[in-house]
C-alpha positions as CSV (number, residue, x, y, z in Angstrom):
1,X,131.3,-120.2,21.9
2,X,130.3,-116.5,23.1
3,X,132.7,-114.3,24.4
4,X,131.0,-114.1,27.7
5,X,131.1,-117.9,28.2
6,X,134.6,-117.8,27.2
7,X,135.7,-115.2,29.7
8,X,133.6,-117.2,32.6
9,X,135.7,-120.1,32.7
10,X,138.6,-119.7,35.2
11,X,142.0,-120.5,34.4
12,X,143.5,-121.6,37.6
13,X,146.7,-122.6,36.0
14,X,148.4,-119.0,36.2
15,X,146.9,-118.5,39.9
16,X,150.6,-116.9,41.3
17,X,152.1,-118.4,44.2
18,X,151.1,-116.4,46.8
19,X,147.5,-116.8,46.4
20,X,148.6,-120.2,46.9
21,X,150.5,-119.6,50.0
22,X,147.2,-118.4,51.9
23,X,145.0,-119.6,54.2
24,X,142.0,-121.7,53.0
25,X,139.5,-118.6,53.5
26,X,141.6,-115.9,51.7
27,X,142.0,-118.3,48.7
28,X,137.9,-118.6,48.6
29,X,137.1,-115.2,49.2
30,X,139.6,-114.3,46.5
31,X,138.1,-116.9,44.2
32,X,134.5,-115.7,45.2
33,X,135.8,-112.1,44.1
34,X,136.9,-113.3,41.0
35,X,134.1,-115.3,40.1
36,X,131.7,-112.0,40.7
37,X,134.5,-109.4,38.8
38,X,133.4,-112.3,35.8
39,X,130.4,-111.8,35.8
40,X,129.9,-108.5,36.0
41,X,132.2,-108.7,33.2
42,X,130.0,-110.6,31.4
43,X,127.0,-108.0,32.0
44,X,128.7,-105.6,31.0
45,X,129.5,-107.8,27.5
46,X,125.4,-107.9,26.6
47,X,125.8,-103.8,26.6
48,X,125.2,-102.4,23.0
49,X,128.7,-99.9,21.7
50,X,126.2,-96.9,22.4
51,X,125.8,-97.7,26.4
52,X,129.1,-98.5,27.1
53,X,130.3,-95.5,25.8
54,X,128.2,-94.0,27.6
55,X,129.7,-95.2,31.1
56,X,133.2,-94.3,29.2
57,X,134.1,-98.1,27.9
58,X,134.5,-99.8,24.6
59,X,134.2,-103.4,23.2
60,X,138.2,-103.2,23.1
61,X,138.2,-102.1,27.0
62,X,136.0,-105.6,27.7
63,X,137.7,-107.8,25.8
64,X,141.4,-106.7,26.9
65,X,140.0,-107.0,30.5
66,X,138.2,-110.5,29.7
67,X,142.2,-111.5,28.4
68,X,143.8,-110.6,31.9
69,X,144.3,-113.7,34.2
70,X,141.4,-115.6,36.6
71,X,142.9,-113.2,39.8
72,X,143.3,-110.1,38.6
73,X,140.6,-107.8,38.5
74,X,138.9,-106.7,35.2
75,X,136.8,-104.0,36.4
76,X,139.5,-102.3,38.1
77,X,140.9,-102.1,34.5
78,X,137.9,-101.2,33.4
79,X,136.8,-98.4,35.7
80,X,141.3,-97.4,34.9
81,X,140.2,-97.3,31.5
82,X,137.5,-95.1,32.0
83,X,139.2,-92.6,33.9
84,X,141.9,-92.2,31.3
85,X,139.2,-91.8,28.6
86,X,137.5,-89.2,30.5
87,X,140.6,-87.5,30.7
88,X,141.7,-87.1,27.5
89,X,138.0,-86.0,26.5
90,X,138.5,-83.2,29.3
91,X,141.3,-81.6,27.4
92,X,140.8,-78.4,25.8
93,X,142.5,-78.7,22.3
């Protein structure tokens, strides 16, 4: 099994109570969100170490986002990731 098709499948088991507590439509859109956050996800996966790097990420950044749960959003640790990287590369040493 690929590492894209493994972060793909949702784990709905550790969805937190209040996503549970909303209304039908918030709980789709959220799930819609998530579903699109994968798979972007997964895209990003089929980059070679070269291109990521060159948008600030590594294979480590992917696969620590691709661990975090099915409604929390990878590319915002991703793009958190980035920033930090791009800071420490801005200081003068």
């Amino acid at each position: 099994m690929r590492t894209t098709q493994r972060i793909l499948s949702p784990s709905l088991s550790r969805a937190s109570t209040t996503i549970r507590r909303q209304s039908p439509w918030a709980l789709a859109h959220a799930v819609v969100r998530a579903v699109k956050a994968r798979l972007e996800l997964n895209r990003l996966q089929e980059l070679d170490d070269h291109q990521l790097l060159d948008i600030g990420l590594t294979r480590h950044d992917l696969v620590r986002a691709g661990t975090s749960t099915f409604f929390e959003d990878p590319i915002a640790d991703l793009a958190g990731s980035a920033r930090a990287r791009a800071r420490r590369m801005e200081r003068p040493r």
